[in-house]
PAZAPA-4460 file (N, C-alpha, C; in steps of 0.05 Angstrom, whole numbers, plus 32768, in hexadecimal, padded with zeros to 4 digits):
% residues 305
    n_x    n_y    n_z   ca_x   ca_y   ca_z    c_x    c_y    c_z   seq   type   mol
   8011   7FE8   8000   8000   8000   8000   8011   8019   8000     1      X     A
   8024   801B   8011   8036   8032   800F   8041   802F   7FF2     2      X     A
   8049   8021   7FE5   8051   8022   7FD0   8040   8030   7FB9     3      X     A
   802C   802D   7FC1   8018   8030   7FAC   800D   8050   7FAF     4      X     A
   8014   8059   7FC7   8015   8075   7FCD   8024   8085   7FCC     5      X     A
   803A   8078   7FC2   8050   808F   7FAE   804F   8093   7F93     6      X     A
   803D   808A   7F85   8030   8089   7F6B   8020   8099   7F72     7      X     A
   801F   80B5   7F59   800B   80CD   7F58   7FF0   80BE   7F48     8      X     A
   7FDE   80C2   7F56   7FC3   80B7   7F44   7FC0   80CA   7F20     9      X     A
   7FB2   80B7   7F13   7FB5   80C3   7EFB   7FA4   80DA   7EF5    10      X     A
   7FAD   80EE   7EE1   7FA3   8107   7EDD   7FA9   8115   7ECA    11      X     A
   7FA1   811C   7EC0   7F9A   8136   7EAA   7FAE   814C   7EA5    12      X     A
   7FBD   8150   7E9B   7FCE   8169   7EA1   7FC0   8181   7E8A    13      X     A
   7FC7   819A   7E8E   7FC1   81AE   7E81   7FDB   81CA   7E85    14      X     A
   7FE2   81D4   7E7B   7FFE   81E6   7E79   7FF5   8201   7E6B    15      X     A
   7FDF   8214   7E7B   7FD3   822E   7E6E   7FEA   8237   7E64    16      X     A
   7FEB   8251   7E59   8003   8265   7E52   7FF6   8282   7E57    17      X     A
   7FD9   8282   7E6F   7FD4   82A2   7E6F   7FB9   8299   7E88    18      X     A
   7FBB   82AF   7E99   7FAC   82A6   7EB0   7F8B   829E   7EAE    19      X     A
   7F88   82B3   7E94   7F65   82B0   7E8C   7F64   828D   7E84    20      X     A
   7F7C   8280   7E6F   7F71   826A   7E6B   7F6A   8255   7E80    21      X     A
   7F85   8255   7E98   7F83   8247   7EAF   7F6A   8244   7EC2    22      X     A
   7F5F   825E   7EBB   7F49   8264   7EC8   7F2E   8253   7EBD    23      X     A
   7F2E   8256   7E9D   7F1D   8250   7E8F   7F1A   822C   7E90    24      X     A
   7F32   8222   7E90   7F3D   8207   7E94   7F2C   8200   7EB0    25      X     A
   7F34   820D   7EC2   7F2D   8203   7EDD   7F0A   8209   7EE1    26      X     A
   7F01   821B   7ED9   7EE6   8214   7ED2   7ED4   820C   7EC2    27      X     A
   7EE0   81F8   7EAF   7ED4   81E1   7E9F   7ED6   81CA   7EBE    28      X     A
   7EE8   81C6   7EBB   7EEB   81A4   7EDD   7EE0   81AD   7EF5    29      X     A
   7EE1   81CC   7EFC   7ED6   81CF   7F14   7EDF   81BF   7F2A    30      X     A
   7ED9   81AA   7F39   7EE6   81AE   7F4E   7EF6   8192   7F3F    31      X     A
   7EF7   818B   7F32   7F07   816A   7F30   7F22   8179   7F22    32      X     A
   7F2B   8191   7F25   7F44   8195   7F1B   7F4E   81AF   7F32    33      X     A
   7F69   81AD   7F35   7F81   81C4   7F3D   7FA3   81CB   7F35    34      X     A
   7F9D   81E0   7F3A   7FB7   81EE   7F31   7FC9   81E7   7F3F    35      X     A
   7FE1   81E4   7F31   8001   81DF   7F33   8011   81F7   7F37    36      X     A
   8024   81F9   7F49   802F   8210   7F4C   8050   81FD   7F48    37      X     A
   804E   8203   7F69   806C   81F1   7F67   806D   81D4   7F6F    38      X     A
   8051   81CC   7F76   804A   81B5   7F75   805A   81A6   7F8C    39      X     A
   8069   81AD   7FA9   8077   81A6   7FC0   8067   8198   7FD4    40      X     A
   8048   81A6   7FCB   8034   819D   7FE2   8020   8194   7FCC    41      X     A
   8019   8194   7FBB   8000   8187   7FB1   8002   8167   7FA2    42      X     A
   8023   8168   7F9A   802C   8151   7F91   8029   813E   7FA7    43      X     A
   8035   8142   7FC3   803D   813A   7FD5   8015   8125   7FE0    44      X     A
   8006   813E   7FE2   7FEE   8135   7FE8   7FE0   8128   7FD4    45      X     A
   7FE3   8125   7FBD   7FD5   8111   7FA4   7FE5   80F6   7FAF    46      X     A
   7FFC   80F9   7FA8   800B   80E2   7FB1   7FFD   80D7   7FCA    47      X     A
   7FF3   80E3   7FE1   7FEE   80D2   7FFD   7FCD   80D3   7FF0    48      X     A
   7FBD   80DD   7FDB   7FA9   80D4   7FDC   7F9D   80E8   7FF1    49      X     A
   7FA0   80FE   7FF0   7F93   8117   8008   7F84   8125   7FEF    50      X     A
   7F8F   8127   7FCE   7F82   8135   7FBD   7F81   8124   7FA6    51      X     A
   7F72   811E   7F97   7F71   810C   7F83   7F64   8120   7F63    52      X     A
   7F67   8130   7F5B   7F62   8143   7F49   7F70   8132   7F30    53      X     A
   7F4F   8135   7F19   7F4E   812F   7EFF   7F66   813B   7EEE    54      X     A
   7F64   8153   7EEC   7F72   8168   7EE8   7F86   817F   7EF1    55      X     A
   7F98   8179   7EE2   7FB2   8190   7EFC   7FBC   81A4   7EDF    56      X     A
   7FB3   81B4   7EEA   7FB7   81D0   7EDB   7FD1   81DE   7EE6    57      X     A
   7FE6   81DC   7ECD   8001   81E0   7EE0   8000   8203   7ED7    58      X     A
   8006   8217   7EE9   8011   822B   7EE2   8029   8238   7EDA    59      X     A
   8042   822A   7EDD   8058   8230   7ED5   805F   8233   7EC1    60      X     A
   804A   823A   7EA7   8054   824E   7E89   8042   826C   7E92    61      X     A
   803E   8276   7EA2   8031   8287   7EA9   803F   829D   7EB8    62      X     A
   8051   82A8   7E9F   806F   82AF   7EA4   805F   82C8   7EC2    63      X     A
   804B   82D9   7EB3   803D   82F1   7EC1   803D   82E9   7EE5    64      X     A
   8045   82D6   7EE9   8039   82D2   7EFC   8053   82CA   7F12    65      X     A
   806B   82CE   7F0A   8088   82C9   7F17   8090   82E8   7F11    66      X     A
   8096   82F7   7F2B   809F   830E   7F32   809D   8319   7F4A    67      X     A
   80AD   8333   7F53   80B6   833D   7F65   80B3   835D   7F5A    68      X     A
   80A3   8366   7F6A   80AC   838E   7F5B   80A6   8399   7F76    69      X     A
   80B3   83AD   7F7D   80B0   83BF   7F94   80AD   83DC   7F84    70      X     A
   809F   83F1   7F8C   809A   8407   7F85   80A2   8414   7FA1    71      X     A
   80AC   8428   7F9E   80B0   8438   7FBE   808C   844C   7FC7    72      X     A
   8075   8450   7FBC   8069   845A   7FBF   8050   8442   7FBC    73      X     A
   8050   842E   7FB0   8037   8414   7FAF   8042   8402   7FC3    74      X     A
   8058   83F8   7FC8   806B   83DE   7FDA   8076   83D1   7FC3    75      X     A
   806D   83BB   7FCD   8072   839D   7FC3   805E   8388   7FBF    76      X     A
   805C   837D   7FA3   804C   8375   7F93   805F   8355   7F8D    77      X     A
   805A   833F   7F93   8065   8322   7F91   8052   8318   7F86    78      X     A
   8057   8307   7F65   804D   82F5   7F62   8047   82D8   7F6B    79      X     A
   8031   82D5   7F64   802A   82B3   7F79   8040   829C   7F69    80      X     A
   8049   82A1   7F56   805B   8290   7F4B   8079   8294   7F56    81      X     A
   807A   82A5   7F5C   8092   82A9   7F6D   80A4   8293   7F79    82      X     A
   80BD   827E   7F78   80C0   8275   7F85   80CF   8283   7FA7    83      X     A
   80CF   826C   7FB3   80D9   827A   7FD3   80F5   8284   7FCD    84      X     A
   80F9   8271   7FC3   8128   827C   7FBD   8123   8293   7FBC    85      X     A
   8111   829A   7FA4   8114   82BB   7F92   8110   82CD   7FA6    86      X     A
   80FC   82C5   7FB8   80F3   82D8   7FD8   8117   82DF   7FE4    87      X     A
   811F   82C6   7FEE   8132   82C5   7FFA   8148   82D6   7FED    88      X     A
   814C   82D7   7FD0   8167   82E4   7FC2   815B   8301   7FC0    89      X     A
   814E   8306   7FBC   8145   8322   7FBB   814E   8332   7FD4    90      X     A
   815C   833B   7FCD   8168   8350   7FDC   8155   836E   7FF1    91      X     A
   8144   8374   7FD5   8134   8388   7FD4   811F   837E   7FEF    92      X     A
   810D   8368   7FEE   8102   835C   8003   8113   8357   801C    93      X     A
   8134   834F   8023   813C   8346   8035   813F   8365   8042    94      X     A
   8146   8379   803A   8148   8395   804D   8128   83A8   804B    95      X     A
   811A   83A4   8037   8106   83B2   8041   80EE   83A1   8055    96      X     A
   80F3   838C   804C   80D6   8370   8052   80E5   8356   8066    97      X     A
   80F3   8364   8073   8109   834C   8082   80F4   8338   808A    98      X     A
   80DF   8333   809B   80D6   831C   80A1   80CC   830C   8088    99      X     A
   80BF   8313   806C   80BC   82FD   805C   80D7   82F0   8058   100      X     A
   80EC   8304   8058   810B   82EB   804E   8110   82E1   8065   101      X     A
   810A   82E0   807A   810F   82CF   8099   80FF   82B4   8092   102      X     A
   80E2   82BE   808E   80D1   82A5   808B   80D9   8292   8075   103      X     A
   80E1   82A0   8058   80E8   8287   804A   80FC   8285   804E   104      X     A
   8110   8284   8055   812A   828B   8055   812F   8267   8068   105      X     A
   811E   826B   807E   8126   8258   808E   810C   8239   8086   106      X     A
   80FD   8240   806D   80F0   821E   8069   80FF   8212   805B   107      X     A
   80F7   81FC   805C   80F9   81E1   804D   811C   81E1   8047   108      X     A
   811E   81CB   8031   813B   81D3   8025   8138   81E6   8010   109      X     A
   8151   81EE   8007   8153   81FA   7FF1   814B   81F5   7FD0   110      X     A
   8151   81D6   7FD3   813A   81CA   7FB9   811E   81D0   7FB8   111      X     A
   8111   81D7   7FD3   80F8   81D3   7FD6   80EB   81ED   7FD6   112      X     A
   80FF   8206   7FD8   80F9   8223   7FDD   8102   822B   7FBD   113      X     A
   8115   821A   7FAD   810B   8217   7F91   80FD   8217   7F7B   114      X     A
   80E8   81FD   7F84   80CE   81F4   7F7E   80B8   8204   7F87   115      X     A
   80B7   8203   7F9D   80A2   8216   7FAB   80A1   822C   7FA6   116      X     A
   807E   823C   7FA7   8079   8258   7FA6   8077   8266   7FB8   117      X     A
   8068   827A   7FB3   8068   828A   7FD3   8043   8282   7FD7   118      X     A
   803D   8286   7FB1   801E   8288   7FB3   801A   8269   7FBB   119      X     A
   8026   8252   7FBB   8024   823B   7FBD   801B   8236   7FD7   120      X     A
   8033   8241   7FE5   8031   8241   8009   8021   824F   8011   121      X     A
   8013   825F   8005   7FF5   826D   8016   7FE7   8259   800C   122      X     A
   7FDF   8253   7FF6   7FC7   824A   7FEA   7FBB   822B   7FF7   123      X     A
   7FD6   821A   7FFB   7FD5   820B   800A   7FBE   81FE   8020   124      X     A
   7FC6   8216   802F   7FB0   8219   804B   7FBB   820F   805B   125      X     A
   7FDA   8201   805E   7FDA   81F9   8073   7FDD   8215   808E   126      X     A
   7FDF   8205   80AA   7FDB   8217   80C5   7FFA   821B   80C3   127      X     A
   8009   820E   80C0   8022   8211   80C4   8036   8220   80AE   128      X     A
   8026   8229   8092   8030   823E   807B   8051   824A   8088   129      X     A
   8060   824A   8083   8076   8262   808E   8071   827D   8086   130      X     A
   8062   8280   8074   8060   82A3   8060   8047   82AC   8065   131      X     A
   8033   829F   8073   8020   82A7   8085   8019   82BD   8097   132      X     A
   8029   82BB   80AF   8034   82CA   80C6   8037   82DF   80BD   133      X     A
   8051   82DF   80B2   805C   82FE   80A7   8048   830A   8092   134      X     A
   8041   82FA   807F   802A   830F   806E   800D   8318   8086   135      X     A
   800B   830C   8090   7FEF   830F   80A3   7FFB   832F   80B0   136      X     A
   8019   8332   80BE   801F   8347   80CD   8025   8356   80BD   137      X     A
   802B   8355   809C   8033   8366   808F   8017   836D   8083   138      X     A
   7FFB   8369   8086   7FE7   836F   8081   7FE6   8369   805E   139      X     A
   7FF9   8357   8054   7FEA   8353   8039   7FD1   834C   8030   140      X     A
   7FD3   8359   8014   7FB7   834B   8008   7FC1   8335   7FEB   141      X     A
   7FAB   832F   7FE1   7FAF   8319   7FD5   7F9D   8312   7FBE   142      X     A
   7FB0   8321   7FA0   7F9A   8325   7F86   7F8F   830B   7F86   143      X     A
   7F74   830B   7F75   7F65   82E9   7F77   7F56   82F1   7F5A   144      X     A
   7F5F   82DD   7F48   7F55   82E3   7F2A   7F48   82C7   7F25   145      X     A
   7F29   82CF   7F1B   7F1A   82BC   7F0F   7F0C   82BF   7EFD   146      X     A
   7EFE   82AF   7EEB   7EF1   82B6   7ECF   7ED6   82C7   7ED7   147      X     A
   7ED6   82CF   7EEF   7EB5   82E7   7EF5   7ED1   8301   7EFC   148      X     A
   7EE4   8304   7EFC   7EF5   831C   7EFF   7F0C   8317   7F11   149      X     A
   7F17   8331   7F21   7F31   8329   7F36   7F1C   8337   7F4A   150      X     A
   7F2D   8336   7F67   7F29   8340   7F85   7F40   833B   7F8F   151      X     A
   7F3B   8357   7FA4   7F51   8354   7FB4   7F49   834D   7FD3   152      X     A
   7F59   833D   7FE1   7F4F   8336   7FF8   7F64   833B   8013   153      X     A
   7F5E   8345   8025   7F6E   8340   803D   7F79   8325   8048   154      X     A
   7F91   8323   803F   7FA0   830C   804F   7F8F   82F7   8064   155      X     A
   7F7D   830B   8075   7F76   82FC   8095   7F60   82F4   808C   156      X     A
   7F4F   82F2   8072   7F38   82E7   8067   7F40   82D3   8053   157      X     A
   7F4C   82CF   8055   7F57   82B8   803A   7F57   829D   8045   158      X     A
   7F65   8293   805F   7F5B   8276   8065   7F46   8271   807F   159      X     A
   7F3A   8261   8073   7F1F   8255   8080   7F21   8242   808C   160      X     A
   7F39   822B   8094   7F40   8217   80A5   7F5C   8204   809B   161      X     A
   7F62   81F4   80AA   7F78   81E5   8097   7F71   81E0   8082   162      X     A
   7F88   81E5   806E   7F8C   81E1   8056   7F68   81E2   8048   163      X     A
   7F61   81F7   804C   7F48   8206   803F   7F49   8221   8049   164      X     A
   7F47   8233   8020   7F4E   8250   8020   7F2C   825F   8015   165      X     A
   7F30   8278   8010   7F14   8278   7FFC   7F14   8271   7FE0   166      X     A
   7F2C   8268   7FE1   7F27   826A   7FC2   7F15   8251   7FB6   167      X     A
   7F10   825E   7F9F   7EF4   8246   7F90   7F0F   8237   7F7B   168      X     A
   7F0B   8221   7F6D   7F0D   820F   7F5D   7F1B   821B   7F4F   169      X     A
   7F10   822E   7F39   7F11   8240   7F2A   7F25   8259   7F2B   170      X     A
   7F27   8261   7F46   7F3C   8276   7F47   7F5B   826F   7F50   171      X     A
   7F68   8291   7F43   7F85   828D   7F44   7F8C   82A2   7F58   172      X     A
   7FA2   829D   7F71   7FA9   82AF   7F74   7FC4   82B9   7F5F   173      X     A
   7FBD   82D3   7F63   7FD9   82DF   7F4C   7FEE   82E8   7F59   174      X     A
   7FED   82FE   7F6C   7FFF   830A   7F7D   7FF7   8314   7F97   175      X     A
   8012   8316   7F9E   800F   8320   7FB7   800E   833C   7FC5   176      X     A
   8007   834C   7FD2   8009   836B   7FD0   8010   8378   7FEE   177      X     A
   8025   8381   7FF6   802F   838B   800B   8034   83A3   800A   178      X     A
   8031   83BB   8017   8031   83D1   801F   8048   83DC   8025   179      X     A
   8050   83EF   8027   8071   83F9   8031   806B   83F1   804E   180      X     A
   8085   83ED   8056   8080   83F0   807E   8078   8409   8083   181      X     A
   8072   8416   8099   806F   842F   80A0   808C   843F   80AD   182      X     A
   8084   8456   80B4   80A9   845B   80BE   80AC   8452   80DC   183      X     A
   80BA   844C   80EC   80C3   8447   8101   80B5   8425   8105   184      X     A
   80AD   841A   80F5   80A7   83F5   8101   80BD   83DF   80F3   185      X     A
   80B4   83CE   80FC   80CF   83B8   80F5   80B5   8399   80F7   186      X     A
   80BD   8388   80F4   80B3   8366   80FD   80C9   8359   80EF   187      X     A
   80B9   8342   8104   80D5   8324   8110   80BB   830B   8104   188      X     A
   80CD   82FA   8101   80BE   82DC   80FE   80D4   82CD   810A   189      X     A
   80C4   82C0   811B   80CB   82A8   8129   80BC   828A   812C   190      X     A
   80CE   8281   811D   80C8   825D   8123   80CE   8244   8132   191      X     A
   80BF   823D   8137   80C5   8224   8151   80CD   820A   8142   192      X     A
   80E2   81F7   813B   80DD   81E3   8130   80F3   81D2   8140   193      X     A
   80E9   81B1   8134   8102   81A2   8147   8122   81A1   813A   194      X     A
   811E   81AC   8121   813F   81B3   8115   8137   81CE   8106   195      X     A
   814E   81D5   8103   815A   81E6   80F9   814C   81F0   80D6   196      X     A
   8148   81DE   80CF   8143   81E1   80AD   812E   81C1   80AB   197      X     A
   8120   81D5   8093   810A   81B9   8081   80FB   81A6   809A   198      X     A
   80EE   81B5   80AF   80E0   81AD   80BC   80C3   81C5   80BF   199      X     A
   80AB   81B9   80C0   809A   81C8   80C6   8094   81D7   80E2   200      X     A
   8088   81EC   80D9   808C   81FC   80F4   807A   81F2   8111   201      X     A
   807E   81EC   8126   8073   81E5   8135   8069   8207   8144   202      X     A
   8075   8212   814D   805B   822A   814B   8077   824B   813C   203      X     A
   8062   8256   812E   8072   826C   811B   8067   827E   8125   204      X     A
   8074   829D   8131   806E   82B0   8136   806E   82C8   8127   205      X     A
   8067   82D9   811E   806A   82F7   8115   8058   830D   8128   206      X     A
   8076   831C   8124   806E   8334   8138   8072   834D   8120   207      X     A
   805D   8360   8129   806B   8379   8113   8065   8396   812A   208      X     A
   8077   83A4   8132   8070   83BA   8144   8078   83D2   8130   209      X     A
   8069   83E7   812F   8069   8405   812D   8073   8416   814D   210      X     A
   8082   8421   814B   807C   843A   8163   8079   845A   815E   211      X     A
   806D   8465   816E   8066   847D   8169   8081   8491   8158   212      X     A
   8093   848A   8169   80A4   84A2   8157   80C9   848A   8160   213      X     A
   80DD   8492   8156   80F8   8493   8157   80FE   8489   8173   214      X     A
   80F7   84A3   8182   80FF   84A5   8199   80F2   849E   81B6   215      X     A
   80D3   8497   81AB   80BF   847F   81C6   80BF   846C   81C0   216      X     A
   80B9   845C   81D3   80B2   843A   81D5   809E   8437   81D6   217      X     A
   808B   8450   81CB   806C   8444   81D1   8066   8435   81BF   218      X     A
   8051   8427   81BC   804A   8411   819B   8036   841E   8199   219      X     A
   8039   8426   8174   8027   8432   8167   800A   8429   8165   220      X     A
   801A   840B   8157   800E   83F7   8146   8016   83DF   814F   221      X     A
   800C   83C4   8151   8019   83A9   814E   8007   8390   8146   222      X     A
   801D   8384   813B   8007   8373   8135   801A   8353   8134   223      X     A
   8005   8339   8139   8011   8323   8142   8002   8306   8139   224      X     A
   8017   8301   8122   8002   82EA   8119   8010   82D2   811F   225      X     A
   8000   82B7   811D   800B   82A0   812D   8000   8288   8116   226      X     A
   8019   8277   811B   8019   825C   8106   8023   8244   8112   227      X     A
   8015   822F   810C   800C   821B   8114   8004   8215   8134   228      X     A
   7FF0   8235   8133   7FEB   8237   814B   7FC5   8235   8153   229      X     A
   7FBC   822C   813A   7F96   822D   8137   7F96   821F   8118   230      X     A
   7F7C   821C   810B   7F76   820E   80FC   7F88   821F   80E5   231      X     A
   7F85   823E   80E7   7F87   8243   80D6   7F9F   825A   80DE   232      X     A
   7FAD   8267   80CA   7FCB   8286   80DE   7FB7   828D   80E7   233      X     A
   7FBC   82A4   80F6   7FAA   82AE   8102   7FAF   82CB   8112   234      X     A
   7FA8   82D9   810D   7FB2   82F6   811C   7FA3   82F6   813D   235      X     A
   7FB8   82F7   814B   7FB7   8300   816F   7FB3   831A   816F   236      X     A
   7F95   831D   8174   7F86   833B   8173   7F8B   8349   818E   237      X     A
   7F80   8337   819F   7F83   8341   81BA   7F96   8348   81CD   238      X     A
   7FB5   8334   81C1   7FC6   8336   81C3   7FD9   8355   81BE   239      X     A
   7FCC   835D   8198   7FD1   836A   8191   7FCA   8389   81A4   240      X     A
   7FB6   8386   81AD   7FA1   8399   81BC   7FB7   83A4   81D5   241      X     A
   7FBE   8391   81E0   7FD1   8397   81FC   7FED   83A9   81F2   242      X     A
   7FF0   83A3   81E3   8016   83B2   81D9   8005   83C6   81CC   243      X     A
   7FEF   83D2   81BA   7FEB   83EC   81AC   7FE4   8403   81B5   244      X     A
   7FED   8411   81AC   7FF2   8426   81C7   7FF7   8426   81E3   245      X     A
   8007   841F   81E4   8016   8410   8209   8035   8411   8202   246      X     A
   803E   8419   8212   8067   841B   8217   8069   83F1   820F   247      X     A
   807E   83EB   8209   8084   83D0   8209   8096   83CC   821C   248      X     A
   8086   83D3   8233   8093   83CB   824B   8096   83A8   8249   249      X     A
   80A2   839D   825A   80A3   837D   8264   808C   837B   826B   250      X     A
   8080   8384   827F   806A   8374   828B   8052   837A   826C   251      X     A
   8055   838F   8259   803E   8392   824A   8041   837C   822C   252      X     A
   805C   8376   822C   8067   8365   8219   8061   833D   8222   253      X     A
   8065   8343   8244   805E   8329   8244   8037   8325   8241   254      X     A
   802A   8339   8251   800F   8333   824D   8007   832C   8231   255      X     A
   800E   8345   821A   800C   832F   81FF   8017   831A   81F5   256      X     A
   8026   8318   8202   8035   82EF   81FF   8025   82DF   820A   257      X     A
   800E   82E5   8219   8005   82D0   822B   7FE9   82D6   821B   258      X     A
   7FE2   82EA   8219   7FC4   82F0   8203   7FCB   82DF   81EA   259      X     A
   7FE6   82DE   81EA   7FE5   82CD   81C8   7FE4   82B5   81CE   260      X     A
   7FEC   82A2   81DD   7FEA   8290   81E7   7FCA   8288   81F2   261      X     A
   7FBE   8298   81F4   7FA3   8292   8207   7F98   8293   81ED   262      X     A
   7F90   82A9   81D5   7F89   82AF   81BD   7F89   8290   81AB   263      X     A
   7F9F   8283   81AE   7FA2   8269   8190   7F97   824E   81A1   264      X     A
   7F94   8243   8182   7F84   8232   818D   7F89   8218   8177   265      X     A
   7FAA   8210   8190   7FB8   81F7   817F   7FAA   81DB   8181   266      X     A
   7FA0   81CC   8177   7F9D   81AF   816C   7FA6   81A3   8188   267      X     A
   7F8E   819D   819C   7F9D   8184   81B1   7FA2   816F   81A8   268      X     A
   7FA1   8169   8196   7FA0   8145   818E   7FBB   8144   817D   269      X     A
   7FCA   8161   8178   7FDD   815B   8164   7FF7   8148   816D   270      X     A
   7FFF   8134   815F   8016   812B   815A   8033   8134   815D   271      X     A
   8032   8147   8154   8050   8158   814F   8057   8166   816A   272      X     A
   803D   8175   816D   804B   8181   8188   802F   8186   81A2   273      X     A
   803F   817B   81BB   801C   817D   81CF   8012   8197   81CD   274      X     A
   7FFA   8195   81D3   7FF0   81B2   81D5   7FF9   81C0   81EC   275      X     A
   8000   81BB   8203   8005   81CD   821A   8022   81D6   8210   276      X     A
   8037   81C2   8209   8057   81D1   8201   804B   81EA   81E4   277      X     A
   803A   81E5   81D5   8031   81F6   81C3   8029   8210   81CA   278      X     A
   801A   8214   81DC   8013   821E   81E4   8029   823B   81FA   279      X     A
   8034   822A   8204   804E   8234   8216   8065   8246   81FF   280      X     A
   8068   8232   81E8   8073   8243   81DA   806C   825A   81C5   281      X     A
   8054   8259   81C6   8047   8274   81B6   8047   8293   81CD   282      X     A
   8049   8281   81E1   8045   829B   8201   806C   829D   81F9   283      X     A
   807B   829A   81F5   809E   8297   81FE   80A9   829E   81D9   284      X     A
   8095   829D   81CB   809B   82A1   81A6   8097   82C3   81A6   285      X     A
   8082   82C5   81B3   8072   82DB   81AC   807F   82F8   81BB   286      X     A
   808E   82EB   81D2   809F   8303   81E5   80BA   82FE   81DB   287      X     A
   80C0   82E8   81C9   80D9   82EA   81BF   80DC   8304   81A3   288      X     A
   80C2   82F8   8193   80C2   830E   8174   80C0   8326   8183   289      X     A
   80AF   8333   8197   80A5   8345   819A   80C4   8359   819F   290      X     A
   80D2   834A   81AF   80E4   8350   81C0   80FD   8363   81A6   291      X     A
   80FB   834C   8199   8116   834A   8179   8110   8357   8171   292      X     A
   80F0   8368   816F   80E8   837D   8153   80F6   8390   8163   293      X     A
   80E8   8393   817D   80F6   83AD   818C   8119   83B7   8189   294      X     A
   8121   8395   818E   8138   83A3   818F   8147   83A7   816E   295      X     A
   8137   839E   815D   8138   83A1   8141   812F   83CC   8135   296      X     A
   8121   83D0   8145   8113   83EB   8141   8121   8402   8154   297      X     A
   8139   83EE   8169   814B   8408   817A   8160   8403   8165   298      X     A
   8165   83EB   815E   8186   83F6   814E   8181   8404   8132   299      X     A
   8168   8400   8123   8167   840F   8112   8164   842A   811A   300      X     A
   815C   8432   8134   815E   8457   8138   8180   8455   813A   301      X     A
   818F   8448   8150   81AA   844C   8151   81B3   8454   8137   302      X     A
   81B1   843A   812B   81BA   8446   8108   81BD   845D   80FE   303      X     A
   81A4   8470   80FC   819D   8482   80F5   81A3   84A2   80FD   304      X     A
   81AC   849A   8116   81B1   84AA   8134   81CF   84B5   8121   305      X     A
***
């Protein structure tokens, strides 16, 4: 039987060359067909028999759809074809967008951050995404093109539970859309895993703090999203609530470590890791990022000083 589960069930291939046809393709099969990106996770799940699709509509002649552009007055605009490497070599992303090159920077191996997209790893759904977190704190949105038109959606509306997003049958996401930072904020991502590399995250943190000006420690803004920490990432609101507008004192930095911790709502039955150590470490993740942006947002004033 294992044997027989490393054999991809049989299927259909299709190779659009423009997003309307992919589109048009995928709503003739409707739900008995999906799209191919980099294919790291959907190969992986045909093979165990988790997805069994008639039809696989590969996107990779869909040149439009692999890129990187930053504008200093729009942000940064990433295609869903994007692979992770390209995240990672990009320079432009590693000093303006430091936590997306943290997050891919540290998945899978390097073959696999090859293969892989960025749009892949959202679309997914898994809870444990690495590029999750940081787009959730970086407040992206997320073009969605289908044969009734495009929309744009807020990041924190896009997944609906494990490995289920909104998207229909039929649609593509295209890109990705990030904002400039604002002036004086910084964010950290932090991952929990049992090695070092090419292990999934047992719980993933992002922190992103604003402060009022240069020279206070008050928090403007903050915001704190959490992975493989509930069905689905998930933004720590209440958490967020305690650090905004408040000095980031210790005692105000730990109360939101313990609101983020009280806030998620990890899987008791999981395998990988108990819920109480899960739990412990989203309260000890969360005063760690918080801690690193800070001291990430004093040496950038030193800098400047």
């Amino acid at each position: 039987m294992s044997l027989y589960l490393r054999r991809l069930p049989k299927f259909e291939y299709l190779a659009p060359n423009s997003i309307k046809e992919a589109c048009s393709m995928a709503n003739r099969y409707k739900e008995d067909s999906k799209f191919l990106a980099g294919g790291t996770d959907l190969l992986v799940q045909m093979k165990n028999r988790q997805e069994i699709p008639k039809l696989i509509i590969a996107l990779k002649n869909i040149l439009e759809l692999d890129f990187i552009k930053y504008d200093k007055s729009s942000g940064l605009r990433i295609g869903a074809l994007t692979t992770l490497q390209s995240i990672v070599n990009s320079q432009m992303i590693k000093e303006k967008y430091n936590i997306l090159y943290e997050a891919t920077n540290n998945m899978a191996s390097l073959q696999i951050r090859n293969l892989g997209t960025i749009g892949g790893n959202i679309c997914n759904g898994a809870p444990s995404a690495d590029t999750a977190p940081p787009l959730l704190v970086l407040n992206a949105k997320l073009k969605l093109v289908s044969m009734e038109g495009e929309q744009i959606v807020p990041i924190e509306e896009f997944f609906r539970g494990p490995f289920q997003t909104i998207l229909s049958s039929n649609t593509i996401l295209t890109e990705i859309i990030i904002d400039n930072p604002p002036p004086v904020s910084s964010s950290t991502y932090i991952k929990h895993t049992l090695r070092n590399a090419m292990d999934l995250a047992r719980v993933g943190v992002a922190v992103f703090i604003k402060l009022s000006s240069a020279n206070n420690r008050k928090c403007e803004d903050a915001r704190i999203a959490l992975g493989a920490c509930a069905p689905i990432p998930m933004r720590a609101k209440k958490a967020e609530e305690i650090l905004r507008g408040h000095p980031l004192s210790d005692e105000n930095v730990q109360k939101a470590s313990q609101a983020a911790s009280d806030e998620s709502d990890p899987r008791v039955d999981s395998f990988r890791t108990p819920f109480e150590y899960r739990k412990e470490m989203i309260k000890v993740l969360t005063s760690k990022a918080i801690k690193e942006t800070c001291t990430i947002l004093a040496k950038d004033k030193g800098d400047k000083q």
